[in-house]
N, C-alpha and C positions, 0 to 999 in steps of 0.2 A: 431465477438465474442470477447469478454473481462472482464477482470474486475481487482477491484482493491482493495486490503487490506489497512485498513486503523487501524492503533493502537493509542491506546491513551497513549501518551508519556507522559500526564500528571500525569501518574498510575502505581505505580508497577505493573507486573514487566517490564511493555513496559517502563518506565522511563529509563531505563538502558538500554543504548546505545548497550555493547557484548548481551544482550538475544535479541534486533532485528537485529543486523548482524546474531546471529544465527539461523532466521528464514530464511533469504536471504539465507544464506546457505542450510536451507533445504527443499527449494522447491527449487524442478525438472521443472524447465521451460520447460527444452525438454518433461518432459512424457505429460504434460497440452497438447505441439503442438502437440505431435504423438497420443496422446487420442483422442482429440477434434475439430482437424483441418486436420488430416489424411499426418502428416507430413510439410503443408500447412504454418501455420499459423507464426508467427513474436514473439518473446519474448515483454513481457511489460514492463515498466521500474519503479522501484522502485523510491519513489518521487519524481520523476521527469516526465518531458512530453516527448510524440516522437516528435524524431528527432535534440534532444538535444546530443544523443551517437547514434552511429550504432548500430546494432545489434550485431557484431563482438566485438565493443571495448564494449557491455554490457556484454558483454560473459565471458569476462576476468574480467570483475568488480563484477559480481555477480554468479561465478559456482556451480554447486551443488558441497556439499561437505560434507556430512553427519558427516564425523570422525571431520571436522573444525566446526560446528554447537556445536558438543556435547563439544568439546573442547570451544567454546567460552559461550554455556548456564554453566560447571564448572566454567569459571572465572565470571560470572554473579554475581553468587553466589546461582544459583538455584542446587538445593540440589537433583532435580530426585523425592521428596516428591509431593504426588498430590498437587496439585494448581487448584482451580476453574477457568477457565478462559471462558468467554462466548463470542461466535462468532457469531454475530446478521448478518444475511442475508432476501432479500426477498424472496424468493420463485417463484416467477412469471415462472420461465420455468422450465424445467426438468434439462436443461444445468445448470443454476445455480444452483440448488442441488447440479448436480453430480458434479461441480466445487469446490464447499465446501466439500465436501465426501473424494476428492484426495487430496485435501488441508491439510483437518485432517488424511488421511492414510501417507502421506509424513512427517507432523510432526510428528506423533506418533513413528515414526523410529530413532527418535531421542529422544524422551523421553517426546513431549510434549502433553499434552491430550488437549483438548477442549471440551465442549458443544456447540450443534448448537439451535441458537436456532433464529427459522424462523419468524418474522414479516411481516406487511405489508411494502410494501416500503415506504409511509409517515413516518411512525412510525423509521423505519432504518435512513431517515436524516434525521428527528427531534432529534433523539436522538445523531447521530452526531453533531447536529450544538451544543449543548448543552455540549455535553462531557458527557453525559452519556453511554457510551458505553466500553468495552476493547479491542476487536479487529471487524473488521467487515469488508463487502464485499457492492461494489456499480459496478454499469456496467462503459463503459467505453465513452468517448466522440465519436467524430469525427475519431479521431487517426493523427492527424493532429497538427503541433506546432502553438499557434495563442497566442497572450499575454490574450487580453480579457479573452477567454475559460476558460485557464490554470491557465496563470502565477497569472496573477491580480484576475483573480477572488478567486480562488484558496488559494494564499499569501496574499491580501493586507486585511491588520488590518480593515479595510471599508468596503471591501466586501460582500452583505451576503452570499455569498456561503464561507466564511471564513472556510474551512474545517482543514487546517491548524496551522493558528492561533485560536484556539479553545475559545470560549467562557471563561472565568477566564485565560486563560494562558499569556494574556498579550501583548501587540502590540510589534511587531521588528521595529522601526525606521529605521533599515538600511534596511531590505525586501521589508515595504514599497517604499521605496525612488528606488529600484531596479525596481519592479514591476511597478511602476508610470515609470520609463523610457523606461520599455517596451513596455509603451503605445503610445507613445512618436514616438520611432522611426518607419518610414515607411518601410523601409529597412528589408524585414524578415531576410536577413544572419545577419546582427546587432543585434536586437530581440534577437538571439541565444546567444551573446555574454556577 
């Protein structure tokens, strides 16, 4: 079980760097594991792939911190006034529902609302790969670090699963050039480096 948030950094108010640390902050990783894994389960990692941090040093990178969220959506510059924001998911299991349901009960504690709103899964990455989207939810790989899967497909400006470099946002010359060496080296502790 998994999955992953994805914002469009090309778009207020996800362009602003404090209003996405302060969604980092207001999701409860631990309530996700103790709901839906029965204690079990592993935190995810926020842009990036497993196995790039532990579990431990994520812990300290990313806490819940509700009064830090609200403090960093004020310096945002988000005002507490509604905001339309639309949370595209697909539907396909009951899991993923309930997955968006806590998602949106955990921001709301913080002041931020959302609309959900369920498409088919084609329709959810087509509209990613596009950049039509504001914030949205996709399942998760392997769980496994591997460059292909992740890094390059993921990052490199060629890619088409370009989920990252989005459609109009532009290619990163240095991403690329990282990403291509991850292809590169055989060595997976390198790979990580």
């Amino acid at each position: 079980h998994g999955f992953r948030v994805w914002y469009n950094v090309q778009i207020p108010p996800f362009n602003n760097a404090k209003f996405r640390q302060a969604l980092s902050f207001a999701t409860d990783r631990e309530e996700f594991v103790r709901a839906f894994t029965k204690g079990e389960g592993r935190w995810g990692v926020d842009g990036g792939v497993p196995g790039i941090f532990t579990e431990e040093e994520w812990k300290k990178i990313a806490p819940y911190d509700p009064e830090q969220a609200k403090k960093l959506l004020q310096e945002s510059g988000y005002t507490g006034s509604p905001i339309r924001l639309e949370f595209n998911y697909a539907p396909t299991t009951d899991q993923a529902t309930n997955d968006v349901l806590l998602l949106q009960a955990q921001f709301k504690k913080v002041g931020i609302d959302f609309f959900l709103n369920p498409q088919e899964r084609p329709v959810v990455s087509q509209r990613q790969r596009v950049g039509d989207f504001h914030f949205q939810m996709t399942g998760t790989g392997a769980g496994e670090f591997e460059p292909d899967f992740y890094t390059y497909s993921y990052f490199h400006s060629k890619s088409p699963n370009n989920n990252y470099n989005m459609v109009g946002a532009g290619a990163d010359p240095k991403l690329d050039q990282l990403t291509e060496a991850t292809r590169r080296e055989a060595d997976p502790a390198k790979r990580k480096e």
